[in-house]
N, C-alpha and C positions, 0 to 999 in steps of 0.2 A: 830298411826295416826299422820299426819303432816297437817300444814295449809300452805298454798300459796295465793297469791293473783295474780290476772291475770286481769287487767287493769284495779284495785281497787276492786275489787270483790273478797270475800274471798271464798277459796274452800277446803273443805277434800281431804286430798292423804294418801295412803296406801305408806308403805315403801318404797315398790319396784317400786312405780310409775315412769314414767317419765314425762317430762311437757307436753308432746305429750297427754299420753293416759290420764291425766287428762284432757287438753280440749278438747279431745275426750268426755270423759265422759260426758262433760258437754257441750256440742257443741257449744263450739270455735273453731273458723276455725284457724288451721293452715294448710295451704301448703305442702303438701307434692310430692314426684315424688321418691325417692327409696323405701319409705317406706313400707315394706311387714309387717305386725303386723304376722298374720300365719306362717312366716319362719326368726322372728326378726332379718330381714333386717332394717339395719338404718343405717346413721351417711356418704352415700357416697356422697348423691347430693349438700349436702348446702342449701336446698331448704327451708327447715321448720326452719327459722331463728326467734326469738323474741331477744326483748330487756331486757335488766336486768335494770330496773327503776331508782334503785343507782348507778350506774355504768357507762351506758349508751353500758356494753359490747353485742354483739352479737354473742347468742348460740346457739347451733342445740337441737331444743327439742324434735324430737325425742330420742336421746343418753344422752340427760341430765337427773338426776335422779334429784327428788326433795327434796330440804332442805327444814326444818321446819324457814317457818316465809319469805321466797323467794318470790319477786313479780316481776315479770312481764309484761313487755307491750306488746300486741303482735300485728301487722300490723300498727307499728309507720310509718314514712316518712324514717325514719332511715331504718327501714326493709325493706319494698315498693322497695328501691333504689337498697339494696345491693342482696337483692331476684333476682331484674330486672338483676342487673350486672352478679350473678352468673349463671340464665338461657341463659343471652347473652353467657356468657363463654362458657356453654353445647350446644347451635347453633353452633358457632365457630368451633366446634366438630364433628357436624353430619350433615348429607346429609340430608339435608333438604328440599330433592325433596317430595311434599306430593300428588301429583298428581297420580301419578305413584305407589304410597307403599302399601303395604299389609293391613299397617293398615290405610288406608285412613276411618274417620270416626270414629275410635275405638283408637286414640292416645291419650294417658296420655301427651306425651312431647307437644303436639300441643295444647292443652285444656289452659296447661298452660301458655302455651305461648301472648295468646289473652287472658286471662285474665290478665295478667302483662306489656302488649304491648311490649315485650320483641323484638329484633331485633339482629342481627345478623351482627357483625363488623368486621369480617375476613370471607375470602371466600378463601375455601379450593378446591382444582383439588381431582376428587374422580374416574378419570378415571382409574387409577392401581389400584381400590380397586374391585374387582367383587364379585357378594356374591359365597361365598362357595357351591356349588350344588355336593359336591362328596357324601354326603349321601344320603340314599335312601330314606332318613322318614324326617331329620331335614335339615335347609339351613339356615347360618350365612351371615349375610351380618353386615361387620365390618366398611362399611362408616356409618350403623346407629345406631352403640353400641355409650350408653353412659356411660358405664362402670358403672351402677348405682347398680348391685353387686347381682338383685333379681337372675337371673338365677343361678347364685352361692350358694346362701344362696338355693335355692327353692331344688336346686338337695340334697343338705348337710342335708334339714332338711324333703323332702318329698318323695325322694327317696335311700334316708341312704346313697349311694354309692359317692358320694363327685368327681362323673365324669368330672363333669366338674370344669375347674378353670382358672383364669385370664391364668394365666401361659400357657394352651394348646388349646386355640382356635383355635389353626394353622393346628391344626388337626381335618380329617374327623371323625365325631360322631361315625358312624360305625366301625373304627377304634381304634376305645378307649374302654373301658370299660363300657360305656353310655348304660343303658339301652332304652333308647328311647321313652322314654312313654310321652312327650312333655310338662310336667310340668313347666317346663323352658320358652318352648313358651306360654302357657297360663298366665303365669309371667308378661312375658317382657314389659315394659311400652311403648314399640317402635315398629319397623320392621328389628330390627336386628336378632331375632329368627322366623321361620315361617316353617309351613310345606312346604316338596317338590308337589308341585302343579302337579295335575295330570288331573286339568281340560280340559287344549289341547288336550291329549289324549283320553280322552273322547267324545269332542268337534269333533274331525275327525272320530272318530266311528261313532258316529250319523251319519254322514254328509256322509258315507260310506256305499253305495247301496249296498255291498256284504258283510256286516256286519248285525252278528243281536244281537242288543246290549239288553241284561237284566241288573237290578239293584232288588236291594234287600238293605233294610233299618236296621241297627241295632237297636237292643230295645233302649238303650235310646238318639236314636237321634230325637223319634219320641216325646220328648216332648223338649229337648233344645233347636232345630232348630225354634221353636216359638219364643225365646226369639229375634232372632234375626229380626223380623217381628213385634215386640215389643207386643208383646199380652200375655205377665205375663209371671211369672214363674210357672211350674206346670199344665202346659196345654197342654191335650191329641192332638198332630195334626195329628194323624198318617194319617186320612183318607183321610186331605186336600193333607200331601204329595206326599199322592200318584199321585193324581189328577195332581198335579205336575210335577211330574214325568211323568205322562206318558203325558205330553202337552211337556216334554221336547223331546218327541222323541223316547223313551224308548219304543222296541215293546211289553216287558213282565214289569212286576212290581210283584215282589218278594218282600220276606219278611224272614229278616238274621232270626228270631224267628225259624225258617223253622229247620236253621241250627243248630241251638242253641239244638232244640229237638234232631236231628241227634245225637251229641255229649252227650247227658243225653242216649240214648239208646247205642251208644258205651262205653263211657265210665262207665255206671251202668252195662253192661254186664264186662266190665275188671273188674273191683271192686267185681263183683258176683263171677267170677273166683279168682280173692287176696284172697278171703276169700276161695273158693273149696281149693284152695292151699296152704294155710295158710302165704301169703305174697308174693312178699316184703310189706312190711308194713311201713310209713305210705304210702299209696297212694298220691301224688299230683295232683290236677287240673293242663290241661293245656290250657286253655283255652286263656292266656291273653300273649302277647307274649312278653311283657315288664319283666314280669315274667321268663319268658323263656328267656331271654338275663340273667338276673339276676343270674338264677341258670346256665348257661354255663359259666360265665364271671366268678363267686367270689365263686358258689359251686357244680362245677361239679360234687363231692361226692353223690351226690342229683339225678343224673340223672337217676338212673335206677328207683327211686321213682316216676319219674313224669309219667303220665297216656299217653298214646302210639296215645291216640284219639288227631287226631287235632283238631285246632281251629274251631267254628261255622263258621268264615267264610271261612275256609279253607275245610272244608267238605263239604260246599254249593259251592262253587269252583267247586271242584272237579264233584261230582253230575253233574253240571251245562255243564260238560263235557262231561258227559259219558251215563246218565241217560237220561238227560232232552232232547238230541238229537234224542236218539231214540222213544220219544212219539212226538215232533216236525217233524220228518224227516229230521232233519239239517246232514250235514256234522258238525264235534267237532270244525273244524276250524274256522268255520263261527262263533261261537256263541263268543262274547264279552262282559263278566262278571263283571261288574260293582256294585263295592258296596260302603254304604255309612256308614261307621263309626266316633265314638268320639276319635280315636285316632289314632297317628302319627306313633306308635312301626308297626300298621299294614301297611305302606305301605313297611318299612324292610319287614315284615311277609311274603309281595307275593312275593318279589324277593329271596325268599329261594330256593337253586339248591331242598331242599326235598319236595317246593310246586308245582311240575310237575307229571302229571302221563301221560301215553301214550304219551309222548314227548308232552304235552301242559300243559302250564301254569295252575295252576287252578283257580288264579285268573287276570283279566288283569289290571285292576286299582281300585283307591279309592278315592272317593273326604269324606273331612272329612265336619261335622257338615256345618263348616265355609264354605267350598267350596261349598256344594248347596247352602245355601243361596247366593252365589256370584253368581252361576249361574241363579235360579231364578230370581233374581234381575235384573240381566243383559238383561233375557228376561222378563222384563217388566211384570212379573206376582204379582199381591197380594193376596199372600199366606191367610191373614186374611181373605179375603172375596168370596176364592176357595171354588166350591165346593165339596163335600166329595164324595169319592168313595172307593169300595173295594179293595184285592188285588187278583192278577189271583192267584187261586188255585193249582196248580199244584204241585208248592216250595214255595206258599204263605200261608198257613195255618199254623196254629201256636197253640200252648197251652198256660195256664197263666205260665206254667214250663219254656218253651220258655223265655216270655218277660222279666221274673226277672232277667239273665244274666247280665242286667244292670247294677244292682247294688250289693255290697257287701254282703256277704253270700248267693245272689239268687243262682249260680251254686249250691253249695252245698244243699241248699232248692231243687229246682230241682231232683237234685242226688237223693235224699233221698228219697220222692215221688215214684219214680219208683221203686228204689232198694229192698224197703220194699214192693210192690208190688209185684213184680217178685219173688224177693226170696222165698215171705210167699204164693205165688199163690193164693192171695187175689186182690180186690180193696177196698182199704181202703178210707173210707167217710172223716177221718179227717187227711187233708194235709198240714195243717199249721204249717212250725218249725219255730213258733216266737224267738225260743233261737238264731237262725243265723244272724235275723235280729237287723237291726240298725249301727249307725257308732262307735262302741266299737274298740278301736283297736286290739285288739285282744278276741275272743270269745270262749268260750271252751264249748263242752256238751260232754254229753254220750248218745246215744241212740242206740235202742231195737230193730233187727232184728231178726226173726225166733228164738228167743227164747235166744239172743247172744248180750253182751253189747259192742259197739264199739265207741269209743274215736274219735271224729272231734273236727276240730280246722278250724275258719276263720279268716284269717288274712288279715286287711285293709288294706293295702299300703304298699310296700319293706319296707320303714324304719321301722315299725312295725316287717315285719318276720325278718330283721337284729336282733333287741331286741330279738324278739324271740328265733331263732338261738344261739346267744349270752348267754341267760339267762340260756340255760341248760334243758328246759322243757323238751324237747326230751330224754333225757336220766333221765326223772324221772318217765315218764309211757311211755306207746305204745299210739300211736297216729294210727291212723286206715287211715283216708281220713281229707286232708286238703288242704282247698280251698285260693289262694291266690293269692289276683290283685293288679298291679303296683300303680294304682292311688290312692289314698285316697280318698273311698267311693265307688269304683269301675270305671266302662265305662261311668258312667253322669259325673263323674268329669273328663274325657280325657282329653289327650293333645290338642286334635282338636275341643274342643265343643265350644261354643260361650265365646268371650274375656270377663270378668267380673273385671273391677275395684275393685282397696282396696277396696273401700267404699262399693259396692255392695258384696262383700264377705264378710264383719261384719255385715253389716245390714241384710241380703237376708239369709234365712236359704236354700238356692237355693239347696244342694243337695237332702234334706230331700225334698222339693217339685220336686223335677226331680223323685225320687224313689218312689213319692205317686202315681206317672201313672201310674209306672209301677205298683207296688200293687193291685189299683185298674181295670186294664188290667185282672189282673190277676185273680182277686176275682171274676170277672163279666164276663169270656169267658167258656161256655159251657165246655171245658174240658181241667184238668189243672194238666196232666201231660203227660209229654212228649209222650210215647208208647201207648198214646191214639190218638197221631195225624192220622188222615187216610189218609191224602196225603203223608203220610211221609210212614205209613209201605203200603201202595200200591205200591213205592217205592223199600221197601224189598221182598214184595211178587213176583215184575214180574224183577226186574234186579237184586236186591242183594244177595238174601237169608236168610240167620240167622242174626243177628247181630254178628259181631266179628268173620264171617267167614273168608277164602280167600281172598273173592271179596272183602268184607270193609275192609280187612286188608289193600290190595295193593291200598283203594282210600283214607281214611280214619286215616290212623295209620301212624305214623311217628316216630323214634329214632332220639335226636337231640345228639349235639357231643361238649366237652369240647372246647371252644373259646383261652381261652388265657392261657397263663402258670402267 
């Protein structure tokens, strides 16, 4: 242990401290604007300046380590000034139009700004600067980087693959190696990172007499999108959204859970087949399509591992096409599929040449978390004090199997549920696989089908399955079925769910309260597992058939294909 003093006030530090997280610890304000503690970002803004007492030097405490017997002044006149000059410096820098940005309301750089009365002493022409719109999921706009380093550090340390870096911004996302899963934009303390906005397109559907627009909600948007309505973290709104929803125009209100099931009955039937067959083994989830860039981009070895079943919302797409027409009377073309997810990889997702079936799209756009709330708001609704209602039935029922997709190791809980059902032609009373849950980064069991022990593995976030990868485990047993999502902690932590400051990300145990919805969805809905949904196999009974026949195969099933060399 070491002692410091910080504005005559003595304080304990552990070795490895810096002056930063000791008056963190002990809450002293310092300043900060790059600083990520979660992806140990520090040391680009100049922001978090104090003074050294003897001295009179000024150092960045976050990247400063602390010496035994070190004091401290922190928000002298000295600091105050050179703080004020250095955020002038980063105005100077950036386009400062706040009217107009993405993150109007939710800026880090503007917060500080008006507490430091900070001002702007060069004016820059930012008309040759346009933002980058060549991807399909992310959009760089480089008049409002401040080169403060989080998206770099965030990719390096939350999505193992180190896609992005100062050096290649000049190129479209899609084009790189980037998985896409928008971590980077949930980062970013600005509006130089942001999803490709899909609201207008939406916006003329509606507005489009020969259109008949559905939406359908992903499991965990139905509790982050409260956050941004400001009514806590952890709080179930599925039923106000809908209400929402359908005030926004929307003729049907769907429910992606729908989809989610579809996927636990395909892909539990492929899995029942791995086993009649005895492999390929391990099985992968393919549910998360940040994932699915990951393995085409760094291990296309991997491909014939990964499970044939699309995505939840790419089955519900699809369906949405083909199915849901003929109980409506629509013509396929008419119908315009709208869904609303916590991530940015899915709008890449729909414009996949392999997301069409019968020459139509299967799905036509996606506003993420953030984008409905921009549109409710826009039309003047409060979500807080909406009233609740159901969802239509049809492709709106759901299982608790369904809603845990949300979060980390739910697919797999899910899986298991059925698989063990089906295979043992039982229904078994106890569906709880507590071994999957929680934020472990990597998780390992065995468990007991039809009399047979099989090896799952759930892995939190790419950089984790890198480690794992890496580590060798694969070649020390058979691994059976393993489930694995881009984000850390799954779909409530997306790239699109609502912006969360440092601060609220050390304080707020926000993903554990975004996943206790779903949990608790799940524990409290009459029946909670998948192949028990009855709008879903009424479904199979009058259009599809078997599961994992022909007809699901050609709506349902997808072979993806090695990306880069």
């Amino acid at each position: 242990m070491k002692t410091i003093f910080i504005n005559n006030h003595k304080f304990e530090a552990c070795d490895s401290d810096s002056i930063l997280q000791v008056a963190k610890r002990n809450h002293i304000n310092i300043q900060t604007l790059c600083y990520l503690e979660e992806c140990t970002n520090m040391g680009h803004c100049g922001v978090c300046l104090v003074e050294m007492a003897e001295t009179g030097e000024l150092i960045r405490a976050c990247s400063t380590p602390v010496e035994d017997g070190m004091k401290i002044k922190v928000n002298t006149n000295k600091v105050q000034n050179a703080v004020r000059e250095r955020i002038s410096d980063i105005l100077n820098h950036h386009n400062f139009n706040c009217g107009t940005c993405v993150r109007k309301g939710s800026c880090e750089l503007f917060d500080i700004v008006i507490n430091n009365r900070a001002k702007k002493t060069a004016y820059l022409e930012y008309k040759d600067i346009e933002p980058d719109t060549r991807s399909a999921a992310i959009v760089y706009d480089k008049s409002k980087c401040i080169e403060c380093g989080r998206c770099v550090s965030t990719c390096r340390d939350k999505s193992g693959t180190e896609a992005i870096r100062f050096t290649n911004l000049d190129r479209s996302f899609d084009e790189t190696k980037c998985i896409l899963c928008g971590q980077c934009v949930a980062t970013c303390p600005v509006g130089a990172l942001y999803e490709k906005t899909h609201l207008d397109r939406v916006k003329e559907a509606l507005n489009d007499k020969n259109k008949h627009v559905i939406v359908a909600i992903a499991p965990s948007v139905r509790t982050a999108i409260g956050e941004e309505f400001k009514m806590g973290y952890g709080v179930d709104v599925t039923k106000k959204v809908y209400t929402a929803l359908r005030s926004l125009g929307f003729k049907k209100v769907f429910d992606l859970n729908y989809g989610a099931d579809m996927t636990i009955v395909e892909e539990g039937t492929e899995f029942i087949e791995r086993i009649k067959n005895n492999g390929p083994f391990p099985m992968y989830t393919s549910c998360c399509p940040g994932w699915i860039r990951l393995v085409e981009n760094y291990y296309p070895q991997l491909l014939h591992n990964i499970s044939s079943a699309k995505s939840p919302q790419q089955m519900f797409g699809a369906a949405t096409k083909t199915y849901y027409p003929t109980i409506e009377n629509l013509n396929p073309e008419e119908v315009f599929t709208v869904t609303v997810m916590p991530c940015t990889a899915k709008k890449f997702e729909i414009d996949r040449e392999e997301m069409v079936n019968r020459g139509i799209k299967n799905i036509d756009a996606i506003l993420t978390t953030r984008e409905l709330a921009k549109l409710i708001k826009e039309s003047k609704m409060d979500l807080y004090n909406m009233k609740e209602s159901i969802v239509d039935k049809a492709m709106g029922e759901y299982t608790g199997a369904g809603v845990l997709f949300g979060t980390t190791g739910g697919v797999m809980e899910a899986a298991l549920r059925s698989i063990k059902d089906l295979t043992e032609g039982k229904s078994f009373e106890e569906v709880d696989y507590k071994v999957v849950r929680g934020f472990d980064n990597i998780k390992e069991a065995s468990v007991t089908i039809n009399g047979n022990n099989y090896n799952i593995a759930v892995i939190n976030g790419t950089k984790n399955f890198v480690k794992f990868y890496n580590s060798g485990l694969l070649d020390k047993k058979q691994y059976h079925f393993i489930e694995v999502m881009a984000c850390p902690g799954g779909c409530i932590n997306g790239g699109g769910q609502p912006i969360l400051t440092p601060e609220k990300r050390e304080k707020i145990n926000y993903k554990k309260l975004r996943a206790a919805v779903l949990y608790n969805q799940d524990k409290n809905l009459p029946y909670r597992k998948s192949h028990k949904n009855e709008a879903l196999m009424t479904m199979y009974r009058v259009y599809i058939g078997q599961p994992g026949n022909d007809v699901a195969h050609e709506l349902f099933h997808v072979h993806y294909k090695k990306k880069h060399d």
